[in-house]
C-alpha positions in Angstrom: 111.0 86.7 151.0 113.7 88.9 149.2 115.3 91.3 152.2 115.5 94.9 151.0 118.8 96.6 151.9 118.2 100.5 153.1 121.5 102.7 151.9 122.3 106.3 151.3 123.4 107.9 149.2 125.0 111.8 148.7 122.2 113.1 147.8 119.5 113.4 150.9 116.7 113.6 148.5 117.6 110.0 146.8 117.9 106.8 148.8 118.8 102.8 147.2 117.2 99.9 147.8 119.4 97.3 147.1 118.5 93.7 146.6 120.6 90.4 146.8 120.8 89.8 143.2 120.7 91.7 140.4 117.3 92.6 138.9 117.5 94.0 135.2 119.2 92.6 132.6 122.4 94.4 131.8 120.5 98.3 131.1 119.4 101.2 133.4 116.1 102.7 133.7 115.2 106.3 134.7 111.5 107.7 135.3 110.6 110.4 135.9 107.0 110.4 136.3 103.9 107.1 135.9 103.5 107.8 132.2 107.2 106.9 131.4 107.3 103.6 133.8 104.6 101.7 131.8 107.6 99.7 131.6 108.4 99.0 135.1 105.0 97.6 136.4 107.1 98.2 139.9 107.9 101.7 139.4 104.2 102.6 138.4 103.0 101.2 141.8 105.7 103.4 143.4 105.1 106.9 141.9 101.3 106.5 143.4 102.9 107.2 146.4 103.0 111.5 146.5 106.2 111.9 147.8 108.2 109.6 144.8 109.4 112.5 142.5 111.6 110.0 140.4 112.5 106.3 140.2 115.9 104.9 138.7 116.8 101.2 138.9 119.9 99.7 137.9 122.2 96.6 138.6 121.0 95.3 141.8 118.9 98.4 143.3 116.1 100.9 143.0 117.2 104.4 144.0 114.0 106.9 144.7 114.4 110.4 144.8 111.7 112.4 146.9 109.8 115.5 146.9 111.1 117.6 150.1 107.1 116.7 151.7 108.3 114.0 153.7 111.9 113.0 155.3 113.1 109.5 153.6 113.2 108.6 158.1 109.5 108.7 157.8 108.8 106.5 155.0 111.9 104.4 154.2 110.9 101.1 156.1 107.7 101.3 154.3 108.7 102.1 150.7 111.0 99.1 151.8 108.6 96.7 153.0 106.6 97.3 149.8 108.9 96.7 147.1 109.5 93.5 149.0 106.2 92.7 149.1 105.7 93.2 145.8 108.6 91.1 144.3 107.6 88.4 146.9 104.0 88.6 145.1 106.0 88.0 141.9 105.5 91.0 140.4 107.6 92.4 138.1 110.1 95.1 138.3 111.2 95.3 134.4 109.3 94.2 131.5 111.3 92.2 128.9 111.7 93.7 125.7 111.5 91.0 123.1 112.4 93.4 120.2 116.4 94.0 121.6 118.9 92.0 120.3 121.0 89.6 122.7 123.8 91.2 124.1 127.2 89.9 124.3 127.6 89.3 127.9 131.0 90.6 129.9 132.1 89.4 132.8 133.8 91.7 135.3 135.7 90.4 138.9 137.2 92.7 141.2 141.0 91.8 142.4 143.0 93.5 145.3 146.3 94.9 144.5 149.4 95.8 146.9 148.0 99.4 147.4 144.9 99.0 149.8 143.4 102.0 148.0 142.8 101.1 144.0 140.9 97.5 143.0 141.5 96.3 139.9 138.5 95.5 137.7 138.9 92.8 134.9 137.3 92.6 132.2 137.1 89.3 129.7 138.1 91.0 126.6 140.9 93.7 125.5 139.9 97.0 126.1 142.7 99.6 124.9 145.9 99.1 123.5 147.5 102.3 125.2 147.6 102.8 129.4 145.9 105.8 130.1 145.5 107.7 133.9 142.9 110.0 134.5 143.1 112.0 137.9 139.9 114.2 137.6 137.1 114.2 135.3 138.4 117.4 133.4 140.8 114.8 131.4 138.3 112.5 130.8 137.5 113.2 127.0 139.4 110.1 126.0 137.2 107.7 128.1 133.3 107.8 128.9 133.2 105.0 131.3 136.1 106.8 133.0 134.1 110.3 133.0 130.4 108.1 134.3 132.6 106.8 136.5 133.8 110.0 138.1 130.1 110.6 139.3 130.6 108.5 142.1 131.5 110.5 144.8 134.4 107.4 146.0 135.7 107.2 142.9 139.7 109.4 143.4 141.3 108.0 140.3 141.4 105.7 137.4 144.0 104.2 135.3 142.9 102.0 132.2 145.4 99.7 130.3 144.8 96.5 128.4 142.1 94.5 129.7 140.9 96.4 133.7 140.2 99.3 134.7 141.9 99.9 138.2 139.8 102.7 140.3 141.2 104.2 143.2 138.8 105.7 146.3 139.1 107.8 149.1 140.2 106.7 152.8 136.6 107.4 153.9 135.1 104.9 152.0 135.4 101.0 152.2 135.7 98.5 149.8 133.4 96.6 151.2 130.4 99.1 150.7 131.3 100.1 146.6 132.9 97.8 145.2 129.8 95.7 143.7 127.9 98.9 142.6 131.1 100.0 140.7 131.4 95.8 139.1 128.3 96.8 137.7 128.1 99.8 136.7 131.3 98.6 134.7 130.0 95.2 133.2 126.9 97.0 132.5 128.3 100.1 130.5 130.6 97.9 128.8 127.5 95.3 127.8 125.6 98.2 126.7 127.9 99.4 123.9 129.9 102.0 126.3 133.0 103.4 124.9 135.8 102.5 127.4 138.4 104.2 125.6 138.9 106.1 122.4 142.2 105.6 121.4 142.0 108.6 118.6 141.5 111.4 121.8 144.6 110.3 123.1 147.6 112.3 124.1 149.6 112.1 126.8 153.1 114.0 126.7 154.4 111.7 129.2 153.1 108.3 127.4 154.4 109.8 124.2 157.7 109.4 125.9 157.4 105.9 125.5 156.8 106.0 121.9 159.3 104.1 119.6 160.0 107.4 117.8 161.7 109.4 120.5 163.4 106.0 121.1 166.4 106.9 119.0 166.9 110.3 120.5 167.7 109.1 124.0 171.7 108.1 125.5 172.2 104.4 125.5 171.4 104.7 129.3 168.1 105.5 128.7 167.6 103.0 125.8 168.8 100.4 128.1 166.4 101.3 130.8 163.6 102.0 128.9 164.3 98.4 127.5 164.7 96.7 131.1 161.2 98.7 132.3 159.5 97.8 129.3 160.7 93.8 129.3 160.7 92.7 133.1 159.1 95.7 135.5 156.3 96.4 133.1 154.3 92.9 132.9 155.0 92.5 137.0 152.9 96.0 137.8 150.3 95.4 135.1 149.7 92.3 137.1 149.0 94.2 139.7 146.9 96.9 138.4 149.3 99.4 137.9 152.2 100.9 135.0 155.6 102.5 135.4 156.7 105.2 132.5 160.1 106.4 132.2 160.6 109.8 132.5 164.3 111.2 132.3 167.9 109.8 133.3 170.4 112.2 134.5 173.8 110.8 133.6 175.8 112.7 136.2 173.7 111.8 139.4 173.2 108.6 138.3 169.3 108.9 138.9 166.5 107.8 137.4 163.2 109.3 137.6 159.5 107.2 136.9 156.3 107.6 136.8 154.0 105.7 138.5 150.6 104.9 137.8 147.4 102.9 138.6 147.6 100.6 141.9 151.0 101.6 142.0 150.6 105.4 142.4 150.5 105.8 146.2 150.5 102.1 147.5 152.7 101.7 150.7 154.9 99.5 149.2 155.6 101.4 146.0 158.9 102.8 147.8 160.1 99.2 148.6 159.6 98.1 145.0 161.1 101.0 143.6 164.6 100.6 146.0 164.8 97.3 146.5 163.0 96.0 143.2 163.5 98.0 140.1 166.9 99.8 141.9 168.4 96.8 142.4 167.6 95.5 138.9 168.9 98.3 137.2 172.4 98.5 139.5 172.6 94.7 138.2 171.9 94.6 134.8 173.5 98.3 134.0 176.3 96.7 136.1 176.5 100.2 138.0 176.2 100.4 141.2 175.3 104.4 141.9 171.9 103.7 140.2 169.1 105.8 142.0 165.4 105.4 141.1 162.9 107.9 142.3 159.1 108.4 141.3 158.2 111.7 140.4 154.8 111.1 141.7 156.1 108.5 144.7 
Protein backbone atom coordinates (compact mmCIF):
# COMPACT_ATOMS: atom_id res chain seq x y z
CA UNK A 1 0.00 0.00 0.00
CA UNK A 2 1.62 3.43 -1.04
CA UNK A 3 2.21 5.41 2.53
CA UNK A 4 0.92 9.01 2.33
CA UNK A 5 3.39 11.55 3.90
CA UNK A 6 1.35 14.43 5.92
CA UNK A 7 3.47 18.01 5.59
CA UNK A 8 2.77 21.63 5.98
CA UNK A 9 3.12 23.97 4.43
CA UNK A 10 3.08 28.19 5.06
CA UNK A 11 -0.07 28.52 4.29
CA UNK A 12 -2.49 26.96 7.19
CA UNK A 13 -5.29 26.65 4.70
CA UNK A 14 -3.09 24.32 2.25
CA UNK A 15 -1.46 21.01 3.40
CA UNK A 16 0.80 18.29 0.92
CA UNK A 17 0.41 14.92 0.66
CA UNK A 18 3.48 13.58 -0.55
CA UNK A 19 4.01 10.26 -2.02
CA UNK A 20 7.28 8.02 -2.54
CA UNK A 21 7.56 8.54 -6.06
CA UNK A 22 6.60 10.87 -8.40
CA UNK A 23 3.10 10.80 -9.82
CA UNK A 24 2.55 13.08 -13.03
CA UNK A 25 4.63 13.14 -15.80
CA UNK A 26 6.85 16.18 -15.89
CA UNK A 27 3.51 19.03 -15.64
CA UNK A 28 1.44 20.62 -12.80
CA UNK A 29 -2.11 20.62 -12.36
CA UNK A 30 -4.35 23.17 -10.48
CA UNK A 31 -8.23 22.84 -9.82
CA UNK A 32 -10.12 24.81 -8.60
CA UNK A 33 -13.47 23.27 -8.50
CA UNK A 34 -15.04 19.27 -9.96
CA UNK A 35 -15.74 20.70 -13.34
CA UNK A 36 -12.07 21.52 -14.07
CA UNK A 37 -10.64 18.03 -12.57
CA UNK A 38 -12.44 15.84 -15.16
CA UNK A 39 -8.94 15.24 -15.67
CA UNK A 40 -7.73 14.02 -12.45
CA UNK A 41 -10.33 11.12 -11.77
CA UNK A 42 -8.50 11.59 -8.12
CA UNK A 43 -9.14 15.12 -7.62
CA UNK A 44 -12.94 14.75 -8.65
CA UNK A 45 -13.36 12.16 -5.75
CA UNK A 46 -11.60 14.72 -3.51
CA UNK A 47 -13.67 18.02 -4.14
CA UNK A 48 -16.92 15.77 -2.99
CA UNK A 49 -15.58 16.29 0.17
CA UNK A 50 -17.15 20.02 1.39
CA UNK A 51 -14.36 21.33 2.91
CA UNK A 52 -11.71 20.80 -0.43
CA UNK A 53 -11.84 24.49 -1.85
CA UNK A 54 -8.86 23.62 -4.31
CA UNK A 55 -6.65 20.77 -5.34
CA UNK A 56 -3.01 21.13 -6.94
CA UNK A 57 -0.76 18.20 -7.66
CA UNK A 58 2.66 18.29 -8.79
CA UNK A 59 6.02 16.26 -8.78
CA UNK A 60 5.53 13.84 -6.08
CA UNK A 61 2.46 15.37 -3.98
CA UNK A 62 -1.15 16.63 -3.81
CA UNK A 63 -1.45 19.86 -1.93
CA UNK A 64 -5.32 20.68 -0.77
CA UNK A 65 -6.33 23.90 0.20
CA UNK A 66 -9.52 24.11 2.61
CA UNK A 67 -12.44 26.09 3.17
CA UNK A 68 -11.94 27.62 6.88
CA UNK A 69 -15.21 24.97 7.95
CA UNK A 70 -12.93 22.43 9.27
CA UNK A 71 -9.21 22.52 10.82
CA UNK A 72 -6.77 20.36 8.37
CA UNK A 73 -6.19 18.43 12.49
CA UNK A 74 -9.62 17.20 12.01
CA UNK A 75 -9.53 15.69 8.72
CA UNK A 76 -5.90 15.18 7.64
CA UNK A 77 -5.49 11.37 8.51
CA UNK A 78 -8.61 10.82 6.65
CA UNK A 79 -8.05 12.84 3.37
CA UNK A 80 -4.77 10.79 3.83
CA UNK A 81 -6.04 7.35 4.30
CA UNK A 82 -8.22 8.07 1.19
CA UNK A 83 -5.95 9.11 -1.40
CA UNK A 84 -4.07 6.00 -0.29
CA UNK A 85 -6.86 3.98 -0.69
CA UNK A 86 -7.59 5.06 -3.82
CA UNK A 87 -4.13 4.73 -5.56
CA UNK A 88 -3.95 1.25 -3.75
CA UNK A 89 -7.35 0.51 -5.73
CA UNK A 90 -5.48 1.56 -8.87
CA UNK A 91 -7.17 4.47 -9.53
CA UNK A 92 -5.85 7.04 -11.27
CA UNK A 93 -4.50 10.37 -10.23
CA UNK A 94 -3.77 12.03 -13.82
CA UNK A 95 -5.22 11.02 -17.05
CA UNK A 96 -2.66 10.76 -19.97
CA UNK A 97 -3.00 13.05 -22.60
CA UNK A 98 -2.23 11.24 -25.85
CA UNK A 99 -2.43 14.53 -27.99
CA UNK A 100 1.01 16.13 -26.15
CA UNK A 101 4.06 15.67 -27.81
CA UNK A 102 7.01 13.72 -25.90
CA UNK A 103 9.02 15.88 -24.00
CA UNK A 104 12.64 15.96 -23.94
CA UNK A 105 13.37 14.65 -20.53
CA UNK A 106 16.09 16.58 -18.04
CA UNK A 107 17.65 15.21 -15.48
CA UNK A 108 18.49 17.29 -12.32
CA UNK A 109 20.83 15.89 -9.06
CA UNK A 110 21.48 17.91 -6.18
CA UNK A 111 25.28 18.30 -5.06
CA UNK A 112 26.61 19.81 -1.60
CA UNK A 113 29.03 22.52 -1.88
CA UNK A 114 31.71 23.82 0.92
CA UNK A 115 29.02 26.43 2.18
CA UNK A 116 26.39 24.24 4.22
CA UNK A 117 23.75 26.77 3.13
CA UNK A 118 23.47 26.78 -0.95
CA UNK A 119 23.02 23.07 -3.00
CA UNK A 120 23.94 23.08 -6.24
CA UNK A 121 21.36 21.83 -8.79
CA UNK A 122 22.69 20.28 -12.19
CA UNK A 123 21.19 20.22 -14.88
CA UNK A 124 22.23 17.90 -18.17
CA UNK A 125 22.40 20.50 -20.69
CA UNK A 126 23.85 24.27 -20.85
CA UNK A 127 21.69 26.71 -19.53
CA UNK A 128 23.21 30.35 -19.82
CA UNK A 129 26.32 31.51 -21.05
CA UNK A 130 26.60 34.50 -18.55
CA UNK A 131 26.63 33.93 -14.36
CA UNK A 132 23.99 35.76 -12.98
CA UNK A 133 22.98 36.26 -8.90
CA UNK A 134 19.78 37.15 -7.90
CA UNK A 135 19.22 38.13 -4.12
CA UNK A 136 15.40 38.92 -4.01
CA UNK A 137 12.77 38.49 -6.47
CA UNK A 138 12.68 42.28 -7.40
CA UNK A 139 15.83 41.40 -9.85
CA UNK A 140 14.42 38.61 -11.18
CA UNK A 141 13.25 39.87 -14.68
CA UNK A 142 16.14 38.13 -16.35
CA UNK A 143 15.15 34.55 -15.03
CA UNK A 144 11.57 32.99 -14.48
CA UNK A 145 12.63 29.80 -12.93
CA UNK A 146 14.65 32.15 -10.65
CA UNK A 147 11.50 34.41 -9.85
CA UNK A 148 8.96 30.77 -9.46
CA UNK A 149 11.54 29.82 -7.52
CA UNK A 150 11.48 32.80 -5.07
CA UNK A 151 7.88 31.58 -3.99
CA UNK A 152 9.23 29.13 -1.80
CA UNK A 153 9.44 30.55 1.40
CA UNK A 154 13.39 28.61 1.97
CA UNK A 155 14.49 29.73 -1.00
CA UNK A 156 17.36 33.10 0.29
CA UNK A 157 19.30 33.25 -2.91
CA UNK A 158 20.06 32.07 -6.32
CA UNK A 159 23.08 32.21 -8.50
CA UNK A 160 22.78 30.69 -12.20
CA UNK A 161 25.87 30.09 -14.41
CA UNK A 162 26.54 27.49 -17.08
CA UNK A 163 24.79 24.38 -16.56
CA UNK A 164 23.12 24.57 -12.30
CA UNK A 165 21.36 26.57 -10.62
CA UNK A 166 22.88 26.91 -6.95
CA UNK A 167 19.95 28.05 -4.41
CA UNK A 168 20.75 29.13 -1.13
CA UNK A 169 18.04 28.71 2.15
CA UNK A 170 17.62 29.99 5.35
CA UNK A 171 19.23 28.43 8.74
CA UNK A 172 15.66 27.38 9.69
CA UNK A 173 15.18 25.17 7.17
CA UNK A 174 17.01 21.70 6.42
CA UNK A 175 18.10 20.28 3.46
CA UNK A 176 16.77 17.29 4.18
CA UNK A 177 13.08 18.56 4.12
CA UNK A 178 13.31 20.84 0.49
CA UNK A 179 15.60 19.77 -1.37
CA UNK A 180 13.56 17.11 -3.55
CA UNK A 181 10.57 19.44 -3.91
CA UNK A 182 13.02 22.15 -5.27
CA UNK A 183 14.83 19.03 -7.81
CA UNK A 184 11.53 19.01 -9.11
CA UNK A 185 10.11 21.91 -9.37
CA UNK A 186 13.48 22.57 -11.40
CA UNK A 187 13.49 19.46 -13.74
CA UNK A 188 9.96 20.00 -14.20
CA UNK A 189 9.98 23.81 -15.28
CA UNK A 190 12.83 23.22 -17.27
CA UNK A 191 11.04 19.95 -19.19
CA UNK A 192 8.12 22.09 -19.57
CA UNK A 193 9.64 24.80 -21.80
CA UNK A 194 10.51 27.19 -18.74
CA UNK A 195 12.76 30.04 -19.54
CA UNK A 196 15.81 29.64 -17.12
CA UNK A 197 17.46 32.58 -18.26
CA UNK A 198 17.14 35.30 -20.87
CA UNK A 199 20.29 36.44 -21.70
CA UNK A 200 18.83 39.67 -23.65
CA UNK A 201 17.43 41.21 -19.95
CA UNK A 202 20.74 41.00 -18.78
CA UNK A 203 22.76 43.66 -17.08
CA UNK A 204 24.77 43.56 -14.35
CA UNK A 205 27.29 46.67 -13.68
CA UNK A 206 29.41 44.48 -11.84
CA UNK A 207 29.49 41.38 -14.48
CA UNK A 208 29.99 44.09 -17.16
CA UNK A 209 33.22 44.52 -15.34
CA UNK A 210 34.36 41.44 -16.62
CA UNK A 211 33.66 42.21 -20.12
CA UNK A 212 36.59 42.12 -22.65
CA UNK A 213 35.81 45.76 -23.50
CA UNK A 214 36.77 47.55 -20.33
CA UNK A 215 39.65 44.96 -20.45
CA UNK A 216 42.01 47.50 -22.04
CA UNK A 217 41.18 50.33 -19.75
CA UNK A 218 42.48 48.60 -16.56
CA UNK A 219 46.64 48.82 -15.16
CA UNK A 220 48.54 45.83 -16.06
CA UNK A 221 47.83 44.77 -12.35
CA UNK A 222 44.50 44.39 -12.93
CA UNK A 223 44.84 42.75 -16.45
CA UNK A 224 47.01 40.30 -14.81
CA UNK A 225 44.64 39.47 -12.10
CA UNK A 226 41.67 39.49 -13.90
CA UNK A 227 43.61 36.94 -16.20
CA UNK A 228 44.79 34.62 -13.13
CA UNK A 229 40.87 34.78 -11.68
CA UNK A 230 39.52 34.07 -14.94
CA UNK A 231 42.17 30.97 -15.82
CA UNK A 232 42.77 29.01 -12.41
CA UNK A 233 40.26 30.45 -9.50
CA UNK A 234 37.25 30.61 -11.79
CA UNK A 235 36.82 26.79 -13.00
CA UNK A 236 37.74 25.65 -9.16
CA UNK A 237 34.51 27.71 -7.59
CA UNK A 238 32.21 26.94 -10.50
CA UNK A 239 32.95 23.45 -9.40
CA UNK A 240 31.62 24.18 -6.48
CA UNK A 241 28.61 26.09 -7.20
CA UNK A 242 29.88 29.36 -6.90
CA UNK A 243 31.79 32.57 -9.13
CA UNK A 244 34.32 35.14 -8.04
CA UNK A 245 34.20 38.75 -10.12
CA UNK A 246 36.90 41.18 -9.92
CA UNK A 247 36.02 44.34 -8.68
CA UNK A 248 38.86 46.97 -8.33
CA UNK A 249 42.84 46.87 -7.45
CA UNK A 250 44.22 49.68 -5.50
CA UNK A 251 47.83 49.94 -6.46
CA UNK A 252 49.00 51.75 -3.37
CA UNK A 253 47.61 49.28 -0.63
CA UNK A 254 48.29 46.53 -2.56
CA UNK A 255 44.69 45.18 -2.22
CA UNK A 256 42.39 43.51 -4.09
CA UNK A 257 38.77 43.52 -3.76
CA UNK A 258 36.23 40.43 -5.19
CA UNK A 259 33.09 39.58 -5.38
CA UNK A 260 31.71 36.59 -4.43
CA UNK A 261 28.93 34.75 -5.51
CA UNK A 262 26.79 31.51 -5.42
CA UNK A 263 28.01 28.77 -2.85
CA UNK A 264 30.74 30.92 -2.19
CA UNK A 265 28.85 34.02 -0.93
CA UNK A 266 28.75 33.33 2.85
CA UNK A 267 30.26 29.71 3.18
CA UNK A 268 32.55 29.41 6.32
CA UNK A 269 35.39 28.68 4.44
CA UNK A 270 35.23 31.41 1.85
CA UNK A 271 37.77 33.52 4.17
CA UNK A 272 40.28 30.52 4.08
CA UNK A 273 40.08 30.29 0.31
CA UNK A 274 40.34 33.87 -0.12
CA UNK A 275 43.78 34.18 2.31
CA UNK A 276 45.29 31.21 1.89
CA UNK A 277 43.95 30.19 -1.68
CA UNK A 278 43.58 32.98 -4.14
CA UNK A 279 46.04 35.45 -1.72
CA UNK A 280 48.67 33.20 -1.89
CA UNK A 281 48.23 32.65 -5.69
CA UNK A 282 48.32 36.07 -6.56
CA UNK A 283 51.59 36.99 -4.05
CA UNK A 284 53.17 34.08 -6.22
CA UNK A 285 52.44 34.53 -9.53
CA UNK A 286 52.48 38.67 -9.27
CA UNK A 287 55.69 37.83 -7.51
CA UNK A 288 54.65 40.45 -4.75
CA UNK A 289 54.34 39.71 -1.62
CA UNK A 290 52.00 42.73 0.04
CA UNK A 291 49.09 41.22 -2.08
CA UNK A 292 45.78 41.55 0.07
CA UNK A 293 42.47 40.01 -1.19
CA UNK A 294 39.24 40.99 0.46
CA UNK A 295 35.46 40.22 -0.65
CA UNK A 296 33.40 43.07 -0.77
CA UNK A 297 30.52 40.84 0.10
CA UNK A 298 32.80 38.25 2.49
Amino acid sequence: MTKIAIKETQNPTILKFEFPDFITQNESFEFKNIDEAKNSPLAQQLFYLPFVKSVYISGNFIAIERYNIVEWDDVKEAVAEQIENFVTQGGIIIKADETKTQKQPVTVYGETTPNPATLKFVVNKMVTKNAVEFKNIDETLPSPLAKELFNFPYVKEIFIDENYISVSKYESYEWNDITLELRSFIKLFIENGGTVLDESFIATPKIEKQKIENFDNLDTTSQQIINILEEYVKPAVAADGGNILFDSYDEKEKRVKVILQGACNGCPSSTFTLKSGIENMLKDMLNDENIKVEALNG
